[in-house]
N, CA, C and O of each residue as an XYZ file, in Angstrom:
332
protein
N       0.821     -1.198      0.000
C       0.000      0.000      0.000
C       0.865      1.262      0.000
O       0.210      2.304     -0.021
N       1.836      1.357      0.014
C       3.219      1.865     -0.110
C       2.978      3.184     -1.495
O       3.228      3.046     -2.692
N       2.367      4.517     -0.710
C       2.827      5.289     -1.912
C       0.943      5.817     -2.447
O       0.602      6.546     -3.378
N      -0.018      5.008     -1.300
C      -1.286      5.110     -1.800
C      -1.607      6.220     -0.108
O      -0.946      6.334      0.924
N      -3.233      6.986     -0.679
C      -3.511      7.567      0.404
C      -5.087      7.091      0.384
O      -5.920      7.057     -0.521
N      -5.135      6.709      1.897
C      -6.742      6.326      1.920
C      -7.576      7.391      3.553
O      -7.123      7.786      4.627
N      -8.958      7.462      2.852
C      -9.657      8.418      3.920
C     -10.556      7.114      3.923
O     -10.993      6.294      3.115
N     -10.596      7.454      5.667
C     -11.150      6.583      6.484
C     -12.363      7.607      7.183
O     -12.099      8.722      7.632
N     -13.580      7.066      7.181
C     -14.468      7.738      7.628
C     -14.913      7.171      9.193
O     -14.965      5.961      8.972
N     -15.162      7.296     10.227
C     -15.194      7.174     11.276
C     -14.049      6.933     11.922
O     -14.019      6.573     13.099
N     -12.923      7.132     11.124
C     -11.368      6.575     11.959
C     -11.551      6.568     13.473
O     -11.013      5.609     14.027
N     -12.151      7.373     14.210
C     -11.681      7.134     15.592
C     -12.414      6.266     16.159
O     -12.042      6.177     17.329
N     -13.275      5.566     15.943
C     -12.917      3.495     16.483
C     -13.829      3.026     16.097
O     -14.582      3.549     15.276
N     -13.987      1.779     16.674
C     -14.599      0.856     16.305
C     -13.517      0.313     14.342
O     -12.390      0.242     13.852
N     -14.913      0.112     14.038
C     -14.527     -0.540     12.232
C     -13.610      0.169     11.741
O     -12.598     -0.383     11.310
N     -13.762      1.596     11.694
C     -12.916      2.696     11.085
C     -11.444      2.857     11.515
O     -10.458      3.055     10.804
N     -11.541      2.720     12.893
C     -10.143      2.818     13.429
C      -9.285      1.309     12.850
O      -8.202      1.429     12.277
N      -9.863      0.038     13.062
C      -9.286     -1.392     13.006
C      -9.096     -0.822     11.210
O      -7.895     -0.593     11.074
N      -9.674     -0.598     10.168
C      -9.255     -0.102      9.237
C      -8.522      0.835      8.912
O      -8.304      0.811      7.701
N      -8.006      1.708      9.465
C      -6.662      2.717      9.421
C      -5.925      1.941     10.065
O      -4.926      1.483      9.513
N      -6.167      1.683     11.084
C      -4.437      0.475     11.756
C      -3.833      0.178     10.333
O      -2.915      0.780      9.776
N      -4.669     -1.050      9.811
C      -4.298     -1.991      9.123
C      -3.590     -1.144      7.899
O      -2.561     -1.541      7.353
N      -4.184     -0.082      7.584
C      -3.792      0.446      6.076
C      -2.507      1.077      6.580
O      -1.496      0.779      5.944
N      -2.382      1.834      7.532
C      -1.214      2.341      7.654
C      -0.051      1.392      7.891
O       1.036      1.566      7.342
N      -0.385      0.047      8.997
C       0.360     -0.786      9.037
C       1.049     -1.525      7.371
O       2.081     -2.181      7.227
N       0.298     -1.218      6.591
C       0.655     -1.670      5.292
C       1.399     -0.881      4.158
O       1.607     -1.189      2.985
N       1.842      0.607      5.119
C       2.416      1.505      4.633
C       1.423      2.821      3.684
O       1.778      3.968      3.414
N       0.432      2.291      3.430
C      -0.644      3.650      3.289
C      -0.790      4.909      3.755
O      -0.741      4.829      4.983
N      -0.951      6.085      3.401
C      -0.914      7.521      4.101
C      -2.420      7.313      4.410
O      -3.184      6.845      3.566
N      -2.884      7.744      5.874
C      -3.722      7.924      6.341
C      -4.577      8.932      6.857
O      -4.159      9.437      7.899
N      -5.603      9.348      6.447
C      -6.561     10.236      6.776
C      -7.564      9.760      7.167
O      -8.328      9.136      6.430
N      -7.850     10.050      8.955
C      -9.371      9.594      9.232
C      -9.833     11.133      9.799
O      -9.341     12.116     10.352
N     -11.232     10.597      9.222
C     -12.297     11.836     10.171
C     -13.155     11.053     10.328
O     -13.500      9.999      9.795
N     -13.755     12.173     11.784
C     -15.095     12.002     12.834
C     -15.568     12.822     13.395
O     -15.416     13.943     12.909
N     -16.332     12.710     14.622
C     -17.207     14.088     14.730
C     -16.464     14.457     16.005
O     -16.769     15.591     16.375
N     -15.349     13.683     16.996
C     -15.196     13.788     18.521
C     -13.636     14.305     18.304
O     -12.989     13.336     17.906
N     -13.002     15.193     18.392
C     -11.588     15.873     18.782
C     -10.883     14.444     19.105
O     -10.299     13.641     18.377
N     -11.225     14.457     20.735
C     -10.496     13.895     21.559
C     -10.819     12.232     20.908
O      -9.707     11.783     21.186
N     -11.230     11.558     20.538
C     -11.062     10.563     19.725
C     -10.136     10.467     18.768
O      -9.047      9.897     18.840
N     -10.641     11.088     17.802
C      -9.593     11.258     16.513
C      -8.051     11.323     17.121
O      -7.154     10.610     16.670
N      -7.903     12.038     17.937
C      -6.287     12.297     18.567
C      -5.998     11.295     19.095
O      -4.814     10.973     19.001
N      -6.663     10.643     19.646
C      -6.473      8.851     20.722
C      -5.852      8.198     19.104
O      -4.711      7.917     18.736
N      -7.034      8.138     18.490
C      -6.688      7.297     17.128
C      -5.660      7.033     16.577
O      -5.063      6.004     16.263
N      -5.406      8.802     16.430
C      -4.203      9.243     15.387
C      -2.649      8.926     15.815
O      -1.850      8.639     14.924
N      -2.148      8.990     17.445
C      -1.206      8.198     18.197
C      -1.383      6.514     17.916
O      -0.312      5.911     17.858
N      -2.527      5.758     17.750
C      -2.147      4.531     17.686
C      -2.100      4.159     16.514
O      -1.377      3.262     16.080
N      -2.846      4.800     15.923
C      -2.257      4.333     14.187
C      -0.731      5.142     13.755
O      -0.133      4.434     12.946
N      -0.155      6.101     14.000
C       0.795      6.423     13.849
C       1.862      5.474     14.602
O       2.964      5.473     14.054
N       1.751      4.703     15.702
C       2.718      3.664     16.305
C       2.202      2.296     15.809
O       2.331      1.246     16.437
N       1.604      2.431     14.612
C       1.082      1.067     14.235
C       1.809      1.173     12.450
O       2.139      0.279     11.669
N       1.839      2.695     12.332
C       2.281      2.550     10.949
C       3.561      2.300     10.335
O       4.582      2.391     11.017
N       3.602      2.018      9.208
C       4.673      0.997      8.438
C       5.834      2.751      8.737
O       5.099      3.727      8.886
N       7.179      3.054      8.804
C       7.876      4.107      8.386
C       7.274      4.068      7.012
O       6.921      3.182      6.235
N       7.311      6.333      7.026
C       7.206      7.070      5.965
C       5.693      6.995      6.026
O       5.314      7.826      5.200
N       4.617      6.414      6.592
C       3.436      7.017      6.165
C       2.869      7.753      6.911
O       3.359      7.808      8.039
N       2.140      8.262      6.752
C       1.348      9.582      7.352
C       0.039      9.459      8.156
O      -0.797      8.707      7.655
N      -0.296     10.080      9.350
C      -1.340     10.043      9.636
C      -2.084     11.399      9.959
O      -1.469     12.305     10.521
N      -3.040     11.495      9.700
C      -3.887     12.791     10.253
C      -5.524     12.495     10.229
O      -6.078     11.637      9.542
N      -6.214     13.502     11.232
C      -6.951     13.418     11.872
C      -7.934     14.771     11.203
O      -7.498     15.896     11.450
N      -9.216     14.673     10.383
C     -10.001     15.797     10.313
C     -11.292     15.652     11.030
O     -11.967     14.626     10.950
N     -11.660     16.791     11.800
C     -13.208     16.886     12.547
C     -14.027     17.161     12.305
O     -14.138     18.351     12.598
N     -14.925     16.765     11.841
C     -16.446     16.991     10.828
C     -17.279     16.747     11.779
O     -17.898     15.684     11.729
N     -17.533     17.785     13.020
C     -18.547     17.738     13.917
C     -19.112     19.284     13.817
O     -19.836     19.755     14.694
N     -18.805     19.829     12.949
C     -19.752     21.064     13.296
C     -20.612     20.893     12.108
O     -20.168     21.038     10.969
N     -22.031     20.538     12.402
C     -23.028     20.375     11.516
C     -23.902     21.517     11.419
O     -24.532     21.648     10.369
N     -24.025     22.244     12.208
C     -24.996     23.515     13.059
C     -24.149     24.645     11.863
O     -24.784     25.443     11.174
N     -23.076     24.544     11.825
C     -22.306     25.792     11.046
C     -22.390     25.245      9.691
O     -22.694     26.139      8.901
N     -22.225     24.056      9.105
C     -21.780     23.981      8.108
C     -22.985     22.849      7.399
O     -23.201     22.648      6.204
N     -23.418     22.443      8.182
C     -24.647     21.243      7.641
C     -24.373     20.358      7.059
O     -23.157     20.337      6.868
N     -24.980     19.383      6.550
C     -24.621     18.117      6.306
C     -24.050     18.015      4.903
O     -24.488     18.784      4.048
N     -22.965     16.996      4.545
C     -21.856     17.494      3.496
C     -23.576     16.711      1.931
O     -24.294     15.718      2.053
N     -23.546     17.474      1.086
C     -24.550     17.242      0.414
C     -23.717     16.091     -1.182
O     -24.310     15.378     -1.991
N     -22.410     16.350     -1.067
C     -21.321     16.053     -2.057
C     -20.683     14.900     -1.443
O     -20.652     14.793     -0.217
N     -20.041     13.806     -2.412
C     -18.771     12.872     -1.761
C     -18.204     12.875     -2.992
O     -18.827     12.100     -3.717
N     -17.272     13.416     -3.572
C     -17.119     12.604     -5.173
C     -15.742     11.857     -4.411
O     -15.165     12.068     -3.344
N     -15.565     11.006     -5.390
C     -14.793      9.768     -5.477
C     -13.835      9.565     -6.742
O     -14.214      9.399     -7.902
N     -12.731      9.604     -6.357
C     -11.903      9.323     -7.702
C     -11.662      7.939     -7.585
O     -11.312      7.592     -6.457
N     -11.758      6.990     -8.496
C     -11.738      5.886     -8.684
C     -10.260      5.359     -9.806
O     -10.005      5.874    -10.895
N      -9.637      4.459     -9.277
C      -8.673      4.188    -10.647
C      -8.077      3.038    -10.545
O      -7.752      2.695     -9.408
N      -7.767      2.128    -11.690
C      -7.469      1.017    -11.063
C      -6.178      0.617    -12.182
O      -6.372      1.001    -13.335
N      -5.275      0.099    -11.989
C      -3.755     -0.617    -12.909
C      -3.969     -1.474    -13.308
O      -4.472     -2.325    -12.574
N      -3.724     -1.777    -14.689
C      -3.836     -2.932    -15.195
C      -2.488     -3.283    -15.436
O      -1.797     -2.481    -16.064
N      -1.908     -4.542    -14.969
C      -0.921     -5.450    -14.882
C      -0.902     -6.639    -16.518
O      -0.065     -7.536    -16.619
């Protein structure tokens, strides 16, 4: 996974978090968001001591709904190698 970047949506636990471990452990750059600060930061220390050297971790907070409302957009870039 070496060289790829994946966003993780609930990163700070449960499913989301056991899925950033793993990706970062596999050398993946990591981006999770959630709605709780102090979660995401718990997260972002154990996936960063879980990750392969050279990948990245960070933490975005998508809890202010009142200011900004619910995201109405997701686009998705999709791409795949053919071998």
């Amino acid at each position: 996974m070496e060289g790829t970047t994946a966003l993780v949506t609930g990163g700070g636990g449960g499913i989301g978090l056991s899925v950033a471990l793993r990706l970062a452990a596999d050398g993946a750059n990591v981006l999770i968001c959630g709605r709780t600060a102090s979660r995401l930061d718990d997260a972002v220390k154990q996936i960063q001591a879980a990750a392969a050297p050279g990948a990245e971790v960070r933490a975005v907070i998508i809890g202010d709904q009142r200011r900004l409302g619910c995201a109405n957009v997701s686009p998705n870039r999709v791409a795949a190698d053919v071998v």
